[in-house]
PLY file of the C-alpha trace (Angstrom):
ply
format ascii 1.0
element vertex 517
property float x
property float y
property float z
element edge 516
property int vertex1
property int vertex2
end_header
-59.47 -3.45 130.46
-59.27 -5.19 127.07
-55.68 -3.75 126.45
-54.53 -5.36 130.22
-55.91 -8.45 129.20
-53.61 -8.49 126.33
-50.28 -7.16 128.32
-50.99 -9.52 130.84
-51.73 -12.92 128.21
-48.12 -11.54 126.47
-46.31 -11.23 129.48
-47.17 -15.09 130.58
-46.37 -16.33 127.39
-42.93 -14.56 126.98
-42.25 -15.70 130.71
-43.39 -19.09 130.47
-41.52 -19.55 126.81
-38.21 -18.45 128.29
-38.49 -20.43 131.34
-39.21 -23.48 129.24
-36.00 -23.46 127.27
-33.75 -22.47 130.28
-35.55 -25.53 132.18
-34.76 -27.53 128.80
-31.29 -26.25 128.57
-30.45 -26.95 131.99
-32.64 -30.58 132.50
-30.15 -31.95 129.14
-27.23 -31.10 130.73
-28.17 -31.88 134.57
-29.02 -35.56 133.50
-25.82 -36.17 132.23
-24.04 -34.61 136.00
-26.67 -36.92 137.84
-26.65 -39.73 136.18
-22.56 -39.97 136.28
-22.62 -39.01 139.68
-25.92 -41.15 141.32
-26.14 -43.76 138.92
-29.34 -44.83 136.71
-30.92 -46.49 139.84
-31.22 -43.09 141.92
-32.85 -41.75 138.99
-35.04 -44.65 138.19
-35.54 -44.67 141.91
-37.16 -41.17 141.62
-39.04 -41.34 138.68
-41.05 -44.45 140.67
-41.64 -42.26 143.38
-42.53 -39.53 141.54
-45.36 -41.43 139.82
-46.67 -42.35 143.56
-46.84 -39.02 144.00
-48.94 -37.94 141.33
-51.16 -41.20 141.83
-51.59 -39.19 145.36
-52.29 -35.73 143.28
-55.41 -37.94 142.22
-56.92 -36.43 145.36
-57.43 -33.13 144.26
-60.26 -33.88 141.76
-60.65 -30.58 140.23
-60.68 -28.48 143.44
-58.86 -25.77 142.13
-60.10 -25.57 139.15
-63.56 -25.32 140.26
-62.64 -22.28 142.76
-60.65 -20.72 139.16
-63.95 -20.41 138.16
-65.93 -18.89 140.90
-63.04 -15.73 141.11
-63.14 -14.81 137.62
-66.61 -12.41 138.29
-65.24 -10.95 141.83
-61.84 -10.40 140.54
-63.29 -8.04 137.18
-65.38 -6.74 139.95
-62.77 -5.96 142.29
-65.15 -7.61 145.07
-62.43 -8.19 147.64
-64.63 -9.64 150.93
-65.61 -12.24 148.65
-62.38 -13.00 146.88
-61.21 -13.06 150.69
-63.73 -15.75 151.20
-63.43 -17.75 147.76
-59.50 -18.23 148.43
-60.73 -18.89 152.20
-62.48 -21.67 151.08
-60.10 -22.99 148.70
-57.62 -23.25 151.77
-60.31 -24.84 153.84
-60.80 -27.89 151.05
-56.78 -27.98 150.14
-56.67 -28.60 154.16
-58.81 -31.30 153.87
-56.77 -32.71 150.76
-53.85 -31.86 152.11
-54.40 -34.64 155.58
-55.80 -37.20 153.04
-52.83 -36.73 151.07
-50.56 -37.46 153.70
-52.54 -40.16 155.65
-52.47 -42.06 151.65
-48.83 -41.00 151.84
-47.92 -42.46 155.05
-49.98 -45.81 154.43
-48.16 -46.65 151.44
-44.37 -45.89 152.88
-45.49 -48.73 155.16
-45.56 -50.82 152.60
-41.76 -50.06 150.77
-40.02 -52.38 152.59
-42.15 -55.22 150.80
-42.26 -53.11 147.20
-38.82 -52.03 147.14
-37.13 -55.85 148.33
-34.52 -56.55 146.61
-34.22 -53.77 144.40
-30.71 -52.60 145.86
-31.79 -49.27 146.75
-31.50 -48.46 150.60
-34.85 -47.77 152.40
-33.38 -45.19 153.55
-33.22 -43.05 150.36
-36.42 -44.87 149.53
-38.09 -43.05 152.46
-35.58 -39.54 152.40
-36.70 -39.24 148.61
-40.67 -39.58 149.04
-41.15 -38.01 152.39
-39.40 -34.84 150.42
-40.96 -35.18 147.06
-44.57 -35.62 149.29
-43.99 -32.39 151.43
-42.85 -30.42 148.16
-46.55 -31.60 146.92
-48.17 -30.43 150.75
-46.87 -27.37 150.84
-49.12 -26.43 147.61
-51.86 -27.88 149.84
-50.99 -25.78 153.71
-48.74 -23.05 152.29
-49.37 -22.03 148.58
-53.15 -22.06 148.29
-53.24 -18.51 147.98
-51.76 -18.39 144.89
-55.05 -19.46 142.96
-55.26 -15.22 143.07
-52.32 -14.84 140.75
-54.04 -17.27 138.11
-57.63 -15.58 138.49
-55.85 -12.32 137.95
-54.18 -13.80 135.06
-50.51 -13.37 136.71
-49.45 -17.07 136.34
-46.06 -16.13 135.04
-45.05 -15.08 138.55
-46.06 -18.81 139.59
-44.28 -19.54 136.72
-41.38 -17.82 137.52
-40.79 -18.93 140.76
-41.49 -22.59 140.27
-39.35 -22.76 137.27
-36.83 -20.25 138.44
-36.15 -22.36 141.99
-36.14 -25.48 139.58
-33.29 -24.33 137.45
-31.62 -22.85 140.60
-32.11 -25.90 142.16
-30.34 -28.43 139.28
-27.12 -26.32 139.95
-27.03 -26.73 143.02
-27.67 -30.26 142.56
-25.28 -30.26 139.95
-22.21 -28.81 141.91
-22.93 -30.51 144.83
-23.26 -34.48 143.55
-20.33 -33.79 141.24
-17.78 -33.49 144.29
-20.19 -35.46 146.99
-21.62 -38.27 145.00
-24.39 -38.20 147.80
-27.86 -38.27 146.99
-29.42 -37.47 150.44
-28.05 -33.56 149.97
-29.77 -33.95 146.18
-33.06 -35.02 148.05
-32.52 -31.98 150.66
-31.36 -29.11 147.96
-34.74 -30.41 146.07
-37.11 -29.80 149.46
-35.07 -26.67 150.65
-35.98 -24.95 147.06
-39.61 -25.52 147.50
-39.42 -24.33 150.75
-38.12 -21.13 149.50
-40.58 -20.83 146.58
-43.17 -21.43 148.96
-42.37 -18.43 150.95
-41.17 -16.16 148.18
-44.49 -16.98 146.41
-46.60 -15.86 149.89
-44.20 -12.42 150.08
-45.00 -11.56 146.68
-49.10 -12.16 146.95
-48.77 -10.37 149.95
-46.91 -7.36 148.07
-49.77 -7.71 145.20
-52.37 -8.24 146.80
-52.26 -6.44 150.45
-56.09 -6.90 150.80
-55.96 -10.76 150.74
-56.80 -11.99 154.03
-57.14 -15.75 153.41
-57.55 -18.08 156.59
-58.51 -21.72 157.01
-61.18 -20.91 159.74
-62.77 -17.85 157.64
-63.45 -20.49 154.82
-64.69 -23.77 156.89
-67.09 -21.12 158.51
-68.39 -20.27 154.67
-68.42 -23.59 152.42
-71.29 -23.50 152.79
-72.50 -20.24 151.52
-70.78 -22.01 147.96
-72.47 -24.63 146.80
-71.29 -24.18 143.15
-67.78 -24.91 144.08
-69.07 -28.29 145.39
-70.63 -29.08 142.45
-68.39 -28.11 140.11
-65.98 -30.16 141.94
-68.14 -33.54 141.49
-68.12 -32.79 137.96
-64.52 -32.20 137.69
-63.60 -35.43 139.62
-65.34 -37.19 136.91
-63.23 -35.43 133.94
-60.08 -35.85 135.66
-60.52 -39.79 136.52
-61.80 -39.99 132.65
-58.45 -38.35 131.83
-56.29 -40.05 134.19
-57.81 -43.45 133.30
-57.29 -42.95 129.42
-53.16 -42.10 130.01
-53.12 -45.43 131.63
-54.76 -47.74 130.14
-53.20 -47.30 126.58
-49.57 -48.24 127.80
-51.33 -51.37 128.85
-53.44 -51.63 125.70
-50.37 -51.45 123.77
-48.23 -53.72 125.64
-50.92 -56.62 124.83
-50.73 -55.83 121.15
-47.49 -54.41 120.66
-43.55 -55.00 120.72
-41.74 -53.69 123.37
-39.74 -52.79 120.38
-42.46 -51.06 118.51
-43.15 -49.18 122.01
-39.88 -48.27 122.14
-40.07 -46.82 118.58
-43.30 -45.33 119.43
-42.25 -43.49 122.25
-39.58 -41.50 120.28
-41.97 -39.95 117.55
-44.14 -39.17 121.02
-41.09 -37.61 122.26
-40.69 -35.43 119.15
-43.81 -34.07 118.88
-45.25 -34.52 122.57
-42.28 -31.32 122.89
-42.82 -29.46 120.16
-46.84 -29.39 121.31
-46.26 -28.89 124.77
-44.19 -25.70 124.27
-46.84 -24.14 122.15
-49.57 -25.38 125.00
-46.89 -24.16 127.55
-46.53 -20.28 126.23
-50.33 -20.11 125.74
-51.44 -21.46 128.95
-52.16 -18.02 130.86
-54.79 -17.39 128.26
-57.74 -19.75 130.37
-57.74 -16.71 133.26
-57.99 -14.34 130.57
-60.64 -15.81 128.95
-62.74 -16.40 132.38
-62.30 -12.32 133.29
-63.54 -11.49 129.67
-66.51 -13.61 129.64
-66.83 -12.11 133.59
-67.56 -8.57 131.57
-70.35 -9.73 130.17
-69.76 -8.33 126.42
-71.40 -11.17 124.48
-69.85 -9.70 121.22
-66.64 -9.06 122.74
-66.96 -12.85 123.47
-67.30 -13.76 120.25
-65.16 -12.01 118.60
-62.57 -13.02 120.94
-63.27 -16.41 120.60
-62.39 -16.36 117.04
-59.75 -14.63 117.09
-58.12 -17.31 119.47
-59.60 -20.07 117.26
-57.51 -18.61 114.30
-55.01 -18.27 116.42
-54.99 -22.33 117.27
-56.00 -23.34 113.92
-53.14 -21.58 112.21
-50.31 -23.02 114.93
-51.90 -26.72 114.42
-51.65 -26.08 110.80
-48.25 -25.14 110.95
-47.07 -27.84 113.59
-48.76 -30.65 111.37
-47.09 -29.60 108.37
-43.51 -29.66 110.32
-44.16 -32.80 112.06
-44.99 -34.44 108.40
-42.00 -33.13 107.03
-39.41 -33.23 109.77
-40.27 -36.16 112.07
-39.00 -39.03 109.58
-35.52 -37.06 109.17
-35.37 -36.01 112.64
-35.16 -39.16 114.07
-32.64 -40.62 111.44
-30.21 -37.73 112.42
-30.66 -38.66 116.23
-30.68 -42.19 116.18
-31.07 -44.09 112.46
-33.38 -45.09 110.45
-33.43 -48.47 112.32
-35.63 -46.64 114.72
-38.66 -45.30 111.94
-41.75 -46.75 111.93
-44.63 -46.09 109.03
-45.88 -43.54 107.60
-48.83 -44.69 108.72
-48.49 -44.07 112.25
-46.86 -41.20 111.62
-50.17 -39.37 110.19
-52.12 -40.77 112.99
-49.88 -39.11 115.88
-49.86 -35.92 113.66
-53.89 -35.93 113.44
-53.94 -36.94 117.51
-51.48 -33.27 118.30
-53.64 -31.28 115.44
-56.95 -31.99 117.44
-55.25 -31.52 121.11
-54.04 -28.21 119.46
-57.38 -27.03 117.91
-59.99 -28.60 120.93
-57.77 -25.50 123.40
-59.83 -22.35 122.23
-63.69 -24.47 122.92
-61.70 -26.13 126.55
-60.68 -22.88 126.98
-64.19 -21.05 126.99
-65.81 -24.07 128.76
-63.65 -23.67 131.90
-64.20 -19.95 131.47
-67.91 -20.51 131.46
-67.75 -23.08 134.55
-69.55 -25.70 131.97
-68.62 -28.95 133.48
-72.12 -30.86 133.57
-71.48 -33.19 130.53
-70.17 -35.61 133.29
-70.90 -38.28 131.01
-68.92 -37.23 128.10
-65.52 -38.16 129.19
-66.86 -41.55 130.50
-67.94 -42.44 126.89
-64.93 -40.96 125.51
-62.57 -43.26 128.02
-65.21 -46.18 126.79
-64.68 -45.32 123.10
-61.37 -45.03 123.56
-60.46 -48.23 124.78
-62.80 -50.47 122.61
-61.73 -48.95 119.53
-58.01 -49.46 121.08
-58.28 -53.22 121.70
-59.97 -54.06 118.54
-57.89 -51.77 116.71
-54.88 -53.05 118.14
-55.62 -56.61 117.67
-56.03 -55.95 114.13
-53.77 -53.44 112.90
-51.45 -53.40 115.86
-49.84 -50.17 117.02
-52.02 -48.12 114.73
-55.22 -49.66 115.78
-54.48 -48.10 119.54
-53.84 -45.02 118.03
-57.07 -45.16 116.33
-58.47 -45.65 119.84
-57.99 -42.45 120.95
-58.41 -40.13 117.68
-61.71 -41.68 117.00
-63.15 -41.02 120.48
-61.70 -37.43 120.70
-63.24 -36.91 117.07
-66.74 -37.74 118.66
-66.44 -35.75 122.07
-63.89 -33.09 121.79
-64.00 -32.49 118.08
-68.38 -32.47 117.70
-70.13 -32.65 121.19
-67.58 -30.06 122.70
-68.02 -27.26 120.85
-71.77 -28.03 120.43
-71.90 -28.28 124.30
-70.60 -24.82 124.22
-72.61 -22.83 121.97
-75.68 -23.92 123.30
-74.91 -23.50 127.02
-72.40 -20.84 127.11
-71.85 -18.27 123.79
-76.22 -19.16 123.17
-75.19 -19.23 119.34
-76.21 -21.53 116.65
-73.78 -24.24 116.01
-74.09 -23.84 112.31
-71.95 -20.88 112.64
-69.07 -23.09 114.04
-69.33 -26.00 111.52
-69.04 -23.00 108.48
-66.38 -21.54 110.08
-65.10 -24.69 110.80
-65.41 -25.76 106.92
-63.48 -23.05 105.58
-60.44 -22.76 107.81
-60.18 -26.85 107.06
-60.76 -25.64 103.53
-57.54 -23.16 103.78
-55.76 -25.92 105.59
-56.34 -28.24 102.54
-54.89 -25.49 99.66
-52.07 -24.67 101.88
-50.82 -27.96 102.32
-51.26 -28.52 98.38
-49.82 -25.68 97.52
-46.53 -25.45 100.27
-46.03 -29.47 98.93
-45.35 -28.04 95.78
-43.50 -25.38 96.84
-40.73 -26.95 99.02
-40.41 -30.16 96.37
-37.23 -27.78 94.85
-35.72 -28.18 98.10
-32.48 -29.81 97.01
-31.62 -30.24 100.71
-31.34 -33.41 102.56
-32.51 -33.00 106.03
-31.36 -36.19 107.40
-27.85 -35.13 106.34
-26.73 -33.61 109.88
-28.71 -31.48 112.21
-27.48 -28.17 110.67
-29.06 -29.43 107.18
-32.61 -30.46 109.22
-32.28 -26.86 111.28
-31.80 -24.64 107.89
-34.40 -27.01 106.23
-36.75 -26.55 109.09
-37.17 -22.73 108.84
-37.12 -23.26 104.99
-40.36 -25.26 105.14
-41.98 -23.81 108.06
-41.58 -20.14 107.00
-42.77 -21.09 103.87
-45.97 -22.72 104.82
-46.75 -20.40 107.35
-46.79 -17.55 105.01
-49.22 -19.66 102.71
-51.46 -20.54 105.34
-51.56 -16.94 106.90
-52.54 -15.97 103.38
-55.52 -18.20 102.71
-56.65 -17.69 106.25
-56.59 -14.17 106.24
-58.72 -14.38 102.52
-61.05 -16.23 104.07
-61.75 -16.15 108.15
-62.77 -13.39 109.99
-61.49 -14.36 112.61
-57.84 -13.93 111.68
-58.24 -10.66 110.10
-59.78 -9.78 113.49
-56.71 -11.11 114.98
-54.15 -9.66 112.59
-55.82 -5.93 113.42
-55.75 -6.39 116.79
-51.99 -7.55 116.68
-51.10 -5.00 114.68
-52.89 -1.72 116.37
-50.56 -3.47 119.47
-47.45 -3.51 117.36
-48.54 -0.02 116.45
-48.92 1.49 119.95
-46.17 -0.03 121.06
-43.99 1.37 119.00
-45.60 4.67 118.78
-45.47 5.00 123.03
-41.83 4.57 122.62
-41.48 7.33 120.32
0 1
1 2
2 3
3 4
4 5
5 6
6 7
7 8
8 9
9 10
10 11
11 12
12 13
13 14
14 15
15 16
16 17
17 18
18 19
19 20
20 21
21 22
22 23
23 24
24 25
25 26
26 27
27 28
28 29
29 30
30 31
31 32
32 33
33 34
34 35
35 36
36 37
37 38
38 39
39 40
40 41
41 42
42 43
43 44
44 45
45 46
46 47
47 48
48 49
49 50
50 51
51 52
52 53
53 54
54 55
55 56
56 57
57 58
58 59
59 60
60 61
61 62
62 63
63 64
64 65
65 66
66 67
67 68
68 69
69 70
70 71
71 72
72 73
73 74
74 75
75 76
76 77
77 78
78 79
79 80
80 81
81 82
82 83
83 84
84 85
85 86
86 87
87 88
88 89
89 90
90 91
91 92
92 93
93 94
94 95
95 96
96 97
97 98
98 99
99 100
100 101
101 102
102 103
103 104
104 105
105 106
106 107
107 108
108 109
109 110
110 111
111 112
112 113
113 114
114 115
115 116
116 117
117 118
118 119
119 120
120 121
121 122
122 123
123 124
124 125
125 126
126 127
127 128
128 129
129 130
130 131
131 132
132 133
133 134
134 135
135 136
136 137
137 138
138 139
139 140
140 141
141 142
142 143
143 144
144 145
145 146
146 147
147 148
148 149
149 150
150 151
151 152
152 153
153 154
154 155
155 156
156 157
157 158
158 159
159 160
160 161
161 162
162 163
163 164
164 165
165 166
166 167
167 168
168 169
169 170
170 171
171 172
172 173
173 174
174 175
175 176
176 177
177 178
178 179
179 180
180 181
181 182
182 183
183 184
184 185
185 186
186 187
187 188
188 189
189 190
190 191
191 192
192 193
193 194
194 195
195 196
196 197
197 198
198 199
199 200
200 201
201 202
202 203
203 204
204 205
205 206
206 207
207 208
208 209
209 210
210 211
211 212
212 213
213 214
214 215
215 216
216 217
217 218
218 219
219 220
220 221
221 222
222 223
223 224
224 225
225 226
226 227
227 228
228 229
229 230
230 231
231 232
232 233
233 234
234 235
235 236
236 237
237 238
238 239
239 240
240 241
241 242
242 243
243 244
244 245
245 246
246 247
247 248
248 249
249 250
250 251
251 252
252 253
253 254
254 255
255 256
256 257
257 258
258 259
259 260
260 261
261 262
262 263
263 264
264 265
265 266
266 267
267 268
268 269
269 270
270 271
271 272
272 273
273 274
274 275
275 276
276 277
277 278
278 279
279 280
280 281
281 282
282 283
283 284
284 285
285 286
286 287
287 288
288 289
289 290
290 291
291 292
292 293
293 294
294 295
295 296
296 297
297 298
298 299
299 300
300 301
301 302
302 303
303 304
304 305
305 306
306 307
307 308
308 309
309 310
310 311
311 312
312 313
313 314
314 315
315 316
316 317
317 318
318 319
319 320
320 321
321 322
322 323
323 324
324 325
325 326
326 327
327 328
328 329
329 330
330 331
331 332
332 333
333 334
334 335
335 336
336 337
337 338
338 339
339 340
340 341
341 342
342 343
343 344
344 345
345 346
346 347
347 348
348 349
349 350
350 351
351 352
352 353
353 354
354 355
355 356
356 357
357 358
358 359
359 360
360 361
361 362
362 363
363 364
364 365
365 366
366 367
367 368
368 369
369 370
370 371
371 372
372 373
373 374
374 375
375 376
376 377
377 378
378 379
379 380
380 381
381 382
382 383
383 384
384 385
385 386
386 387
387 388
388 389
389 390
390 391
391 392
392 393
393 394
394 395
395 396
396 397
397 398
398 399
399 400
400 401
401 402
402 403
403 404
404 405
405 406
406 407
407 408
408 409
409 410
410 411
411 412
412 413
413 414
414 415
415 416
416 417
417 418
418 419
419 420
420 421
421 422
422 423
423 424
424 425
425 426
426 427
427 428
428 429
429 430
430 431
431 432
432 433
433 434
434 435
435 436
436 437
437 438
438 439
439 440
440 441
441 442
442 443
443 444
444 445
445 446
446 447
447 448
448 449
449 450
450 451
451 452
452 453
453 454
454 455
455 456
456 457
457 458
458 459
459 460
460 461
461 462
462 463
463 464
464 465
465 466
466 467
467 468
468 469
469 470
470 471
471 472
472 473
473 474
474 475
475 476
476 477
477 478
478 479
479 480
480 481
481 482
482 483
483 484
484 485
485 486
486 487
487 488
488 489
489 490
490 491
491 492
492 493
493 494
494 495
495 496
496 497
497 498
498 499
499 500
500 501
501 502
502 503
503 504
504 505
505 506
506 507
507 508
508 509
509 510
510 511
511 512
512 513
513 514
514 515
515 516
């Protein structure tokens, strides 16, 4: 079981890490094709539509997560009738979602003629563009509920694959057919005729996996009710996610009272630079959460924690690594892609490399909360959103762009970085919290010597990495192998945890290479 668990956590990160530079690849060069061909209007056109649409999204509330929950102990079980019935009632609530969704939808396209006056776009496109993008978003809703069974049973990379697979089959198409057309009704239709057909590969495939699944709208409004902890998880969930949703808005706004537009502007490229780099890493490892939920399913409370070191190492090591780039690579980075006009302090700089460090290390605890269903601490994302935006406003008022920052690292310090993982040793691994904070203590302790030591180390560096990209590229891997061979070092001296991990990579290494001998 424990080895399938592995396979299947390897096989969504190697999917999900080659999607995401194909998708890269082919987004760069796409833009170019539309924006030539459409103009910057279409585009801004559907970027303002596309935020509508996830405004609409807002709907959901948790919904699926809370049902992601509620399969993990039928699915190690194999307990198909109520899997049946689970997904049944997922169906029944995306139903319900799925008519508000569309009644919100159709009450604000009454309203584009007065929002989109005078823009120069025709209401035509205005309407062809978000009647599309808004049945791409139903069809998750009426058609692809069922999928929720591939992320329980940890087989998001054939989600994965299909999503990102009809996306980068549906830029060249896009591509070829604007280039000689110029029209941007048959880029609207390509876009909704690809969804269509992920929709329906998507249902083949679950019904090729998964021949049992027997899903229906009427089976699940017949047995809501029989699961009340889906409802309640759900409450608690819509509080998180309106927390979440209200902190990414408010700080543009924040900002924009305290701030430049030029500063923003600035800003935004450093965000850029290292929003990517984290996203990718959070991107390969996102089909661990499933994994986690089946293993704490099994009930092996040392398995548990074992586990959940191991991926804490894990975490801890890639933050360590990514800070120590960011630090070193950011500054020249942005000189070789636009000039040093555009650099900001050094300052700030530290401050958006401490924000992607804790969003990096906070994964392994989120992780095991959603595994564990612990959603009850409704009121800690309220005070972190609270936090948040007082420290923000006074911070901003008096140290400008790097008071907002402040705003947001010093409220996920207090709830994600203490109350978090104290929230889930007592209610779900029923361990001491002493045992994090030590832990804790030495792998910042091994962060520390690493970065002293790999500063020293890479000072001989006679290269200049703002020179031209080739010089950054060959002083990237310089810098980064070096550090991360340091930091693996003083981690593996002195964490358990990563000489837990290191065995269990290497017995896979091991197998692997003995099977194909």
């Amino acid at each position: 079981m424990a080895e399938s668990r592995v396979q299947k956590t390897l096989l969504n990160a190697k999917v999900n890490l080659i999607f995401y530079f194909l998708n890269l690849a082919v987004t760069f060069f796409s833009r170019k094709v539309f924006l030539d061909s459409l103009g910057a209007d279409f585009f801004g056109l559907t970027s303002t539509i596309g935020g509508f649409i996830g405004f609409l999204s807002l709907v959901e509330l948790g919904i699926g997560n809370a049902i992601s929950f509620t399969l993990y102990k039928p699915m190690y079980d194999k307990d198909y009738p109520k899997l049946n019935e689970i997904v049944s009632v997922l169906g029944y609530f995306y139903y319900i979602v799925g008519f508000i969704i569309l009644g919100c939808g159709i009450v604000l396209a009454i309203m584009f003629p007065f929002m989109f006056e005078g823009k120069g776009v025709s209401l035509l496109l205005v309407y062809s563009v978000f009647f599309s993008f808004l049945a791409s978003v139903l069809l998750t809703y009426f058609v692809n509920f069922r999928q929720s069974i591939l992320n329980a049973d940890q087989r998001s990379y054939v989600v994965n694959g299909c999503t990102q697979g009809a996306s980068i089959i549906c830029y060249f198409l896009q591509m070829i057919v604007v280039y000689y057309t110029k029209n941007p009704y048959l880029w609207v239709l390509i876009s909704l005729l690809t969804s269509i057909g992920c929709a329906i590969y998507l249902n083949v495939k679950i019904n090729r996996l998964y021949p049992w699944l027997d899903a229906k709208i009427r089976l699940g409004k017949e047995k809501w009710r029989e699961y009340p902890e889906i409802i309640k998880k759900t409450k608690q969930l819509m509080l998180h996610k309106i927390s979440q949703f209200a902190q990414l808005q408010i700080r543009p706004l924040i900002m924009f009272n305290f701030v430049s537009l030029e500063s923003i502007g600035k800003y935004d490229n450093y965000n850029l630079t290292a929003g990517k780099t984290s996203s990718l890493i959070a991107y390969v490892l996102s089909g661990n959460v499933a994994g986690v939920g089946n293993l704490i399913a099994e009930g092996n409370k040392e398995k548990i924690h074992k586990v959940y070191w191991e991926f804490f190492a894990l975490k801890f090591f890639v933050a360590g690594v990514l800070s120590f780039g960011l630090w070193h690579l950011t500054e020249p980075f942005l000189t070789c892609w636009l000039g040093e006009q555009y650099l900001l302090t050094k300052l700030l700089l530290f401050l958006i490399i401490v924000n992607e460090f804790i969003l990096q290390i906070r994964y392994t605890t989120d992780s095991f909360i959603m595994g564990y269903g612990l959603f009850q601490d409704v009121w800690a994302p309220a005070v972190e959103t609270v936090i948040s935006i007082i420290v923000a406003v006074l911070g901003g008022y008096y140290w400008g762009l790097e008071g907002v920052m402040l705003g947001t690292i010093v409220s996920m310090i207090i709830i994600v970085c203490i109350w978090k993982p104290y929230f889930l040793f007592k209610e779900g691994l029923k361990e001491s919290i002493w045992g994090y904070w030590i832990n804790f203590a030495k792998y910042s302790v091994s962060l520390l010597f690493a970065i002293v030591i790999g500063n020293y180390c890479i000072q001989f560096l006679t290269l200049d990495p703002s020179e031209s990209y080739s010089m950054w590229g060959i002083y990237a891997v310089i810098i980064t192998l070096v550090f991360s061979v340091i930091f693996f070092v003083f981690l593996f001296l002195f964490n358990e945890g990563m000489r837990d991990l290191s065995a269990r990579i290497r017995t896979m290494i091991t197998s692997k290479f003995g099977a194909k001998k």
